[in-house]
C-alpha positions in Angstrom: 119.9 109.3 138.2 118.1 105.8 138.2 115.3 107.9 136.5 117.7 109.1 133.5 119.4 105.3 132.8 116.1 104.1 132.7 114.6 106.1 130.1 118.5 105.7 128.0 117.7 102.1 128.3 113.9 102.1 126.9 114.4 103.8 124.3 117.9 101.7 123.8 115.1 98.8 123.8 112.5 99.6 121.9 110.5 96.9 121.3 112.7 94.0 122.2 112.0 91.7 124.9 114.4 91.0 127.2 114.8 87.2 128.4 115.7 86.3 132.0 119.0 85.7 131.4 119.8 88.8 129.6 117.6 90.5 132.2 120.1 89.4 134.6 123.5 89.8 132.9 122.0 93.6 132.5 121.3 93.7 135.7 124.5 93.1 136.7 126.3 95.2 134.3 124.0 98.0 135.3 125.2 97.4 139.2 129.1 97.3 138.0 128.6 100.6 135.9 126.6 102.5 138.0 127.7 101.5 141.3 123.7 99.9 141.8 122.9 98.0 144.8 121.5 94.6 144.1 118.1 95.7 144.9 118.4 98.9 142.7 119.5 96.6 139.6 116.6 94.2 140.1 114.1 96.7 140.6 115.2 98.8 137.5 115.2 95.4 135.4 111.7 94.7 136.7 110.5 98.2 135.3 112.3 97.4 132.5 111.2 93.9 131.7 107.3 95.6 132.8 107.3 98.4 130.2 108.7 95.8 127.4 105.9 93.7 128.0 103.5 96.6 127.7 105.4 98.2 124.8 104.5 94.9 123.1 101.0 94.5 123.7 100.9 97.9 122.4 103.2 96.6 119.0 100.9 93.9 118.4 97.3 95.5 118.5 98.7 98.2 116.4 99.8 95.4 114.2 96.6 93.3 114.5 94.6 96.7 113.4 96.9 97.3 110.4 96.1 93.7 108.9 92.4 94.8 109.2 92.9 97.9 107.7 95.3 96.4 105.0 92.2 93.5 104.4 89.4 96.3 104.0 91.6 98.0 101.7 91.9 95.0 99.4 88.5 94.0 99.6 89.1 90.9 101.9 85.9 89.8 104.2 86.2 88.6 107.9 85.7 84.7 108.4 82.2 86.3 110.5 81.5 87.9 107.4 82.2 84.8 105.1 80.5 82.7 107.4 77.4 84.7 107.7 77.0 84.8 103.9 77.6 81.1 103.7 74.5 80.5 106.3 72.4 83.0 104.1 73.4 81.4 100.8 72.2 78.1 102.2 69.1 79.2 103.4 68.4 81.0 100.1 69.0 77.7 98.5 66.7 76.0 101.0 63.7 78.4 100.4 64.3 77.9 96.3 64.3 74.0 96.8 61.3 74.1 98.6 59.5 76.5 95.9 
């Protein structure tokens, strides 16, 4: 049973994070609707709260790698990449001052 409300409610929450507060006012609600013990309600918020956090680690590295891929699409370079030109550019100008 506890198994079935807590899948409802992931998928109810997506990616959303829940707060402490409304951790605890579900919490509660969860104990009045389903007849939860205290320690049921808590337990099943801490999963909760748990895959959330994972769910948007997840969220933002798929993010993070689409803002890559969007860059390389459009031709953008990396700051390492910009940088690294910048230190061959200066050298080059170096060895041509010296020549």
């Amino acid at each position: 049973m506890l198994e079935i409300i807590e899948k409802t409610l992931l998928t109810a929450l997506g990616a959303a994070s829940l707060t402490q507060k409304k951790a605890e006012e579900l919490a509660s609600e969860l104990k009045q609707r389903f007849n939860l013990s205290e320690e049921e309600g808590k337990e099943l918020v801490g999963k909760l709260q748990s895959k959330v956090s994972e769910q948007q680690v997840k969220l933002e590295q798929q993010a993070n790698q689409e803002v890559i891929k969007a860059c390389e699409r459009i031709g953008l370079v990396t700051q390492q990449d910009f940088d690294a030109l910048a230190q061959r550019v200066a050298k080059l100008e170096t060895d041509a001052g010296q020549q």
